[in-house]
C-alpha positions in Angstrom: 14.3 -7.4 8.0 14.0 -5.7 11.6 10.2 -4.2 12.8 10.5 -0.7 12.1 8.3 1.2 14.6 8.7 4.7 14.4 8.3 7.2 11.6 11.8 8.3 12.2 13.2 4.7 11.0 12.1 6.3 7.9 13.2 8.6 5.3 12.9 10.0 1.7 15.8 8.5 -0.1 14.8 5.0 0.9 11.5 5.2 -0.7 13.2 7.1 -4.0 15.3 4.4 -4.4 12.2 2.1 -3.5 10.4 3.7 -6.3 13.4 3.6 -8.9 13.6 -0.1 -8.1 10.3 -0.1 -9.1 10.4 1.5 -12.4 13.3 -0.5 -13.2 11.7 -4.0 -12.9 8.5 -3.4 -14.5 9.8 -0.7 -17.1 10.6 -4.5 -18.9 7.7 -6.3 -18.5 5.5 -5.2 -21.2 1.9 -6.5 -21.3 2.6 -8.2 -18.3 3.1 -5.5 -16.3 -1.1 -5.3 -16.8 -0.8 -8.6 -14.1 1.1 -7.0 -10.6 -0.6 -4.6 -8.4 1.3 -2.5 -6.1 0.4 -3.1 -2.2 1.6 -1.9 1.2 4.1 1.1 2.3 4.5 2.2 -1.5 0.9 2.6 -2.1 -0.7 5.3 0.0 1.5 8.4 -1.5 -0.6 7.2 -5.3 -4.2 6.7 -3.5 -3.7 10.3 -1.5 -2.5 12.2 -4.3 -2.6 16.0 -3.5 -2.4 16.4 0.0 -4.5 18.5 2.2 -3.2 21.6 3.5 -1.1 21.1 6.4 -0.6 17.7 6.1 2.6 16.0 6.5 3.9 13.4 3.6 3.8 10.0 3.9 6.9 8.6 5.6 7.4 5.9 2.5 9.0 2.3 2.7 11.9 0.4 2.6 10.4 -2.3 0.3 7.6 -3.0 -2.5 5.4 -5.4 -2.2 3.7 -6.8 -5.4 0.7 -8.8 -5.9 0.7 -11.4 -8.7 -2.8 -10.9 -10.4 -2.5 -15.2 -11.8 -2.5 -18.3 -10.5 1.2 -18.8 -9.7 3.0 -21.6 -12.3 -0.9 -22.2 -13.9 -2.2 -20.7 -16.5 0.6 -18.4 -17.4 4.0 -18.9 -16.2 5.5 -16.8 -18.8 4.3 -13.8 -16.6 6.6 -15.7 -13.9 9.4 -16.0 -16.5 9.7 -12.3 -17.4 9.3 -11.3 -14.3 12.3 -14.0 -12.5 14.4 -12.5 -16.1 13.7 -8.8 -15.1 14.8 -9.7 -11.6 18.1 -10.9 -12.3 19.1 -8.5 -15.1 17.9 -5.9 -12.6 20.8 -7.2 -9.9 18.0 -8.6 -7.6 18.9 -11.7 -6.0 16.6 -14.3 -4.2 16.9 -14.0 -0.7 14.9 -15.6 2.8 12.1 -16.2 2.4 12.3 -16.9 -1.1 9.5 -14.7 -2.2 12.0 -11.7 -1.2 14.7 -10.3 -3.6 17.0 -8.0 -2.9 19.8 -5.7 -4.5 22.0 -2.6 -2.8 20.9 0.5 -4.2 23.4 3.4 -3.3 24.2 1.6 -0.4 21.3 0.7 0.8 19.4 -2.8 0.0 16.4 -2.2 -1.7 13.2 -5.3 -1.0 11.0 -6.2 -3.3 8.3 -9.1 -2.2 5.8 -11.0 -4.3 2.3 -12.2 -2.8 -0.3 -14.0 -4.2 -3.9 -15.7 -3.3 -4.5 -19.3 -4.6 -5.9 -22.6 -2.7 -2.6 -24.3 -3.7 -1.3 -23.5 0.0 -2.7 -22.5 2.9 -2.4 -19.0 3.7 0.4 -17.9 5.1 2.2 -20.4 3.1 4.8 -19.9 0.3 3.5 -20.8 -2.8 6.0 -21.7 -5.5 5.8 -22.4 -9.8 5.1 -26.2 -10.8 7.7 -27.9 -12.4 8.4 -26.9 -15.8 7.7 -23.1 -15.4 11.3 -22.4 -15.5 11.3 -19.8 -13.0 12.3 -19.7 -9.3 9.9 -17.4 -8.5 7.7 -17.5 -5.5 5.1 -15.8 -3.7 3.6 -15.4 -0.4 -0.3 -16.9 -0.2 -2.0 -13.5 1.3 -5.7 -14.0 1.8 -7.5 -11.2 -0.2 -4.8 -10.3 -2.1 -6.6 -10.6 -5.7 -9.2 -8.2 -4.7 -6.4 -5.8 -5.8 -7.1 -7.1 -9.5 -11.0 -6.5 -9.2 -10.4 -3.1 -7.9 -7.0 -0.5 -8.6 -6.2 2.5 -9.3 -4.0 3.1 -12.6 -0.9 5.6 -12.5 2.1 6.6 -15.1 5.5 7.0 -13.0 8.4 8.4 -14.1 11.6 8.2 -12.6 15.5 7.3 -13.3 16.1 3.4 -13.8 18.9 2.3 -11.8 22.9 1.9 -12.7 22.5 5.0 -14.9 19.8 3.8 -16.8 18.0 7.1 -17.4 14.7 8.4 -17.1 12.0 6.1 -17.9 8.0 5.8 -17.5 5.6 3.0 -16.3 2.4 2.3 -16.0 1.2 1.0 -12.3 -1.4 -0.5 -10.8 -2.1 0.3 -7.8 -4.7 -1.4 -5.0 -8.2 1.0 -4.6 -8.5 2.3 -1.1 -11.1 -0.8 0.0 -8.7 -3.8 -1.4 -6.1 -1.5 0.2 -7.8 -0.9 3.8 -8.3 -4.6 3.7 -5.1 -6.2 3.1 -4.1 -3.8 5.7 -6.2 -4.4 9.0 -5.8 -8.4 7.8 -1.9 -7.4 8.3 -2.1 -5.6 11.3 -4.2 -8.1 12.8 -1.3 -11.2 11.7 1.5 -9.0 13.2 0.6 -5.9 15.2 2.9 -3.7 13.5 2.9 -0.2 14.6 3.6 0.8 10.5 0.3 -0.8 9.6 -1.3 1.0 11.6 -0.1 4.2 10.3 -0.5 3.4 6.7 -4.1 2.5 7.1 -5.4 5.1 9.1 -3.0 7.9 7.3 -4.8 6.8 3.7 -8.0 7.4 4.6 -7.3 10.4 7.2 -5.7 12.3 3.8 -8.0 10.7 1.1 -9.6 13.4 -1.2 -12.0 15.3 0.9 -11.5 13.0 3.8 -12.1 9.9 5.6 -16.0 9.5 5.2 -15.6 10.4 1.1 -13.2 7.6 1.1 -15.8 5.4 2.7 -18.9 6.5 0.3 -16.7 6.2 -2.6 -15.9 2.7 -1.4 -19.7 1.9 -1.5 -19.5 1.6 -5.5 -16.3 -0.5 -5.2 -16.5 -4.0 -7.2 -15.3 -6.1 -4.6 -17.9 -3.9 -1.8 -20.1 -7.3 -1.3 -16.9 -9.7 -0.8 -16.5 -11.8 2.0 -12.8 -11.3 2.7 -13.9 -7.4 2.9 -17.2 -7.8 5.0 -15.0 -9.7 7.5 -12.1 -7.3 7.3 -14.5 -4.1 7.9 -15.8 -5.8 10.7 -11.8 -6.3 12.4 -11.2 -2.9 11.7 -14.3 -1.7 13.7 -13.3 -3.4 16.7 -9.4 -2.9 16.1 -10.1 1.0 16.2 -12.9 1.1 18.1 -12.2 3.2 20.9 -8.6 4.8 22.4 -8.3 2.1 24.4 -7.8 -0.8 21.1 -4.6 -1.7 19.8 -4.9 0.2 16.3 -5.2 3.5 18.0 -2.2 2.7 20.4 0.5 1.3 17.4 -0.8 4.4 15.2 0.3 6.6 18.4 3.5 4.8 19.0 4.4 5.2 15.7 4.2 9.0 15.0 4.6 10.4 18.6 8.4 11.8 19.4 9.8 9.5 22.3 9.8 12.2 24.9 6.0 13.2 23.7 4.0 14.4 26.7 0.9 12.4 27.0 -1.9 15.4 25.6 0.5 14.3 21.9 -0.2 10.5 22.5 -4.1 10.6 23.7 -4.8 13.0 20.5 -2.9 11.0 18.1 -5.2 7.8 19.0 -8.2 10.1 19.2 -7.5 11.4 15.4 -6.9 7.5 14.5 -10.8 6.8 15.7 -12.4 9.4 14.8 -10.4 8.5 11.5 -11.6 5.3 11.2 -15.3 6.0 12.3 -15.6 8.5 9.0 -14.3 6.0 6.7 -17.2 2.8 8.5 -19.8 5.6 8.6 -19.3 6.7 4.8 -19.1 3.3 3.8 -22.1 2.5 5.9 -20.5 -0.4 7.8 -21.2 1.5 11.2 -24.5 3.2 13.2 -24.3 5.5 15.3 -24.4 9.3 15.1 -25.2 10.8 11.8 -22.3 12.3 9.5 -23.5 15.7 10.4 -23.4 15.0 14.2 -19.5 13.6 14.5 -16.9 16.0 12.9 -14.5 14.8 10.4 -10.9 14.1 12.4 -8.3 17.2 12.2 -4.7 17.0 10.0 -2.4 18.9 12.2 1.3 17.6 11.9 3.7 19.6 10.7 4.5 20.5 7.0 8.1 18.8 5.5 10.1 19.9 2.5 11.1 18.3 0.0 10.5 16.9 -3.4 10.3 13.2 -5.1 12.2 11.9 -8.4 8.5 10.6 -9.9 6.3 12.0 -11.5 2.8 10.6 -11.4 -0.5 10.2 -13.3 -3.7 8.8 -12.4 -6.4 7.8 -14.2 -10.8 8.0 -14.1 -13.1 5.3 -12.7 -13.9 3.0 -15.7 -14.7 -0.5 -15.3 -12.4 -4.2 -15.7 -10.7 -3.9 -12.6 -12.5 -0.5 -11.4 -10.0 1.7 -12.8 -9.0 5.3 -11.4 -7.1 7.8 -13.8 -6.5 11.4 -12.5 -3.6 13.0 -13.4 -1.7 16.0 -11.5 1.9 17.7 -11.4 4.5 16.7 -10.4 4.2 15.6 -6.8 6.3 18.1 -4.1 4.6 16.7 -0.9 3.3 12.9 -1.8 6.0 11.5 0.3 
């Protein structure tokens, strides 16, 4: 798939058809559905919910990436089996690498990837069923993907299943904001993608009541003492640390018009550190000047119009997985 780079290689009826995909395949799962966890470019519009005044929707995806929440082929493969059936009576077809499938969608090919975390490989690696599962099925080894299982939010979409299938509803879970912001700086740090940028510092700059909320919240998360995220908080300090870092620069590149004079470019990376700063100092991950003393970054793109086919819910913070349930209206400006 090429690197997309700019918000403009974006639009809304990707991610709609993104998101019917979506229903589709898990609307057939059943109980199982209670083992995937939605990660990257689908998942910020769910953690944001309502967002602040003046701020501009997310610019969506062009695939869904899914975390398996078991040991791949182990100790249930029929989670593997229903999912590989759901798959092919959806129209998806395995593609390269094999932990993508893929199926046209209006005319425009819809990607839906599976990752996992398991010793079995190295990560990095794809990790495929033992023999015997009877499924083809295989995922990519992403290190700290299963701290999506100890921590997620819980939503109810509803949207239209594909080839005329109607309107159906799902429930979704979704990785919490820390599981999220970690997977995230791990990715950016793998492949410097401007998009990655983007979606981690556009979470946490439109989280409810900001940045540094997002971070205290984050201090009560389940997976708050884990290694994977101790060493990712860390990355993402030095990644954003000042205008000069990499994270700063890709999240510029990314939402600044080509022909943007350079005041648009050094106050893009400013909002991306000042950003990021909040979120460390909420969570308490960084020292420096008190809460009070370093103002919470400004939300000052443009407003967009529009409207999504899903409807969502969310639910409130209860326990086995650190699960949030809030529920709004339908969404008009979630991406």
């Amino acid at each position: 798939m090429p690197t997309r780079g700019h918000h403009d290689d974006y639009d809304r009826a990707a991610t709609q058809r993104c998101e019917r995909a979506l229903v589709t395949l898990l609307g057939d799962l059943g109980p199982w559905r209670e083992r995937i966890y939605l990660v990257g470019g689908l998942a910020p519009r769910y953690l944001v919910g309502s967002l602040p005044a003046g701020a501009e929707p997310h610019v969506g995806t062009t695939d869904v990436d899914l975390v398996v929440g078991v040991a791949l082929g182990e100790d249930e493969p029929e989670t593997y089996r229903t999912l590989h059936t759901n798959l092919i009576r959806s129209g998806f077809r395995q593609a390269t690498p094999s932990f993508a499938w893929q199926r046209s969608v209006d005319g425009l090919t819809v990607t839906v990837e599976f990752l996992c975390e398991t010793d079995a490989v190295p990560a990095g690696d794809i990790f495929r069923p033992r023999e015997g599962t009877g499924s083809r099925l295989a995922a990519f080894n992403v290190r700290g993907a299963l701290l999506a299982r100890d921590d997620f939010v819980e939503v109810t979409i509803e949207g239209e299943r594909l080839d005329d299938g109607g309107m159906s509803r799902v429930d979704l879970r979704i990785a919490n904001v820390l599981p999220y912001v970690t997977l995230k700086i791990l990715a950016f740090q793998d492949r410097h993608q401007n998009k990655d940028a983007y979606d981690l510092v556009y979470t946490l700059l439109n989280a409810p009541n900001g940045p540094r909320a997002a971070g205290e919240r984050a201090r009560s998360s389940p997976v708050r003492n884990d290694e994977r995220v101790a060493e990712a908080l860390e990355l993402l300090g030095e990644r954003f640390a000042d205008t000069d870092q990499d994270g700063p620069a890709s999240y510029a590149r990314f939402l600044a018009a080509p022909d943007a004079v350079d005041d648009e470019a050094a106050r893009l990376r400013q909002q991306a550190v000042a950003t990021i700063r909040a979120f460390l100092r909420g969570r308490g991950s960084l020292n420096g000047p008190s809460p009070t003393e370093e103002a919470e970054p400004s939300i000052q793109p443009e407003e967009r119009e529009g409207s999504s086919t899903l409807l969502l819910s969310r639910t409130l913070s209860r326990s086995a997985g650190h699960r949030a349930r809030v529920r709004r209206s339908p969404w008009r400006r979630c991406g």
